[in-house]
N, C-alpha and C positions, 0 to 999 in steps of 0.2 A: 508037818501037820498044818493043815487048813487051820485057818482064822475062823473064827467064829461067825464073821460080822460080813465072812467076804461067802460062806457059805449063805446068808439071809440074803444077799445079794444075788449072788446066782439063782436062789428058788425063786424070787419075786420078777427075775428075767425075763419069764412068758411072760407073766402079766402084764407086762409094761409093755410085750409086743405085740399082746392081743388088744390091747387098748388104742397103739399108735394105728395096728391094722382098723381097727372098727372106726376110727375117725378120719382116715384115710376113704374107706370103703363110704362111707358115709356122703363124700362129696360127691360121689355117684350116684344119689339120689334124685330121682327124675322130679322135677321140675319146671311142667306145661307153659306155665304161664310167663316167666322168663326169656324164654328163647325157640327162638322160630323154627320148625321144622325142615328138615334138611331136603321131606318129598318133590318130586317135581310140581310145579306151580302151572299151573294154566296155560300161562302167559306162555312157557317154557314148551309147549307142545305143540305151538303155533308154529314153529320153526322159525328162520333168519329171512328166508326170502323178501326180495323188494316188494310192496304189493300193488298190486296192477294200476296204474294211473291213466284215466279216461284221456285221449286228444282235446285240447283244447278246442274250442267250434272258433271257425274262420270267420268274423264278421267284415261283409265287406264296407269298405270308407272312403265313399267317393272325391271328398276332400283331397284324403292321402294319393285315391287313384288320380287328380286330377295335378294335383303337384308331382307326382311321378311321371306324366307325361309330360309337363313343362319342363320337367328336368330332361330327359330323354331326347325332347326337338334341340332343346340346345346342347346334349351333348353328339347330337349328329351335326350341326350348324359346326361344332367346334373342328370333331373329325374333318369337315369337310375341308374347313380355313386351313388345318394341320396338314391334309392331303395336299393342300397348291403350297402351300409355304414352304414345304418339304420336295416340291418337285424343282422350285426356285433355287432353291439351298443347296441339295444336289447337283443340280446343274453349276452352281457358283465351286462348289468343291471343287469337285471335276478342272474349272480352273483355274483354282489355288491349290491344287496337288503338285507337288516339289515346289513350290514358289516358298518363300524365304519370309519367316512370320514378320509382320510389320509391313508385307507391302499389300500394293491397292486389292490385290486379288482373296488375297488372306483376310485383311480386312472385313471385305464383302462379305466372305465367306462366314468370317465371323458376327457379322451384325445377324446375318439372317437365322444362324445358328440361335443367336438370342432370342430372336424372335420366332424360333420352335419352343425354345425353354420356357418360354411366355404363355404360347398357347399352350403349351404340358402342365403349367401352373396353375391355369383356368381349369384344365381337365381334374387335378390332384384336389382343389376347392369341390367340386362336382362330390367327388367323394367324401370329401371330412363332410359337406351339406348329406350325403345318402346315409351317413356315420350318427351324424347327428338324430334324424330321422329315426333312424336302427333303434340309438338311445331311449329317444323319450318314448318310443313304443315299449319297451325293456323296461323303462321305470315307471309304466303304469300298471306292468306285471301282462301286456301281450303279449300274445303270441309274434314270429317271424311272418311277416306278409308278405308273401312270394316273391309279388310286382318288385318291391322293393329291395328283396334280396335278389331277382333276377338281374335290376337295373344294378345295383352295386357291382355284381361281377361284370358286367358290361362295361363298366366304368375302372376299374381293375385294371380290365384285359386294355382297353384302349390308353390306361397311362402306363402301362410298362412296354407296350409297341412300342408309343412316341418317345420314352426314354431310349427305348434300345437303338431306334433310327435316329436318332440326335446323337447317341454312342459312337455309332457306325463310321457319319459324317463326320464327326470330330477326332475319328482315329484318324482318317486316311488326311489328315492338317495336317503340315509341321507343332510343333509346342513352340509356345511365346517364349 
């Protein structure tokens, strides 16, 4: 036989599940002003794309043009010094090739070698000066000025020649 107290129990069962439901269901209750709606936003319809940014306008700076050509005659003035100092050196290799490091020919060979490394020096300065240049145009928020991005590569191209031919010269030495 059923208890008495456990059959009150059982009948009062729904109620207690219709109550837990309706407070449950309850938190489903909309809510406007709480929380933000899920729909697409404006912003969101624009898509991801970069958007289009105008070219900067070229102003020209005759200051800057006029320092880019002083810089320019002396890096041909330099080239030039590199071209004979280089035909000197050469010709000195030529006879300190098999001679015996330490004697007179080697020697020679080696001073003038130095004094290609020398003028390749002045040349590599030439650049950190076009570098510098590059800089404080970049941190005034300019644009790339041609003149002077043309003369940098000019200046580039001429110190990795004169490294390569001071290379060249100093392979075909003995070693000290």
């Amino acid at each position: 036989m059923i208890d008495l107290s456990f059959r009150r129990r059982l009948a009062a069962m729904p109620l207690v599940i219709l109550g837990l439901l309706g407070a449950a269901l309850g938190g489903c209750s909309r809510d406007t002003a709480a929380y933000p709606s899920l729909a697409v936003r404006p912003a969101e319809k624009q898509g991801f794309a970069e958007p289009v940014v105008p070219p900067a306008v070229l102003k020209p700076d005759p200051a800057l043009d006029q320092r880019i050509a002083r810089i320019g005659d002396r890096l041909q003035a330099i080239e030039q010094e590199f071209a004979k100092a280089h035909d000197q050196a050469r010709a000195s290799a030529r006879k300190a090739r098999g001679q015996a490091a330490g004697s007179e020919a080697w020697l020679t060979a080696q001073t003038e070698l130095a004094t290609l490394d020398e003028i390749r020096a002045r040349s590599s300065a030439m650049l950190a000066e076009i570098d510098d240049l590059a800089i404080a145009r970049a941190a005034e928020l300019q644009p790339d000025y041609p003149a002077l991005v043309g003369l940098r590569a000019r200046i580039a191209q001429a110190v990795a020649r004169q490294g390569q031919q001071i290379d060249t010269l100093s392979a075909g030495l003995s070693a000290a």
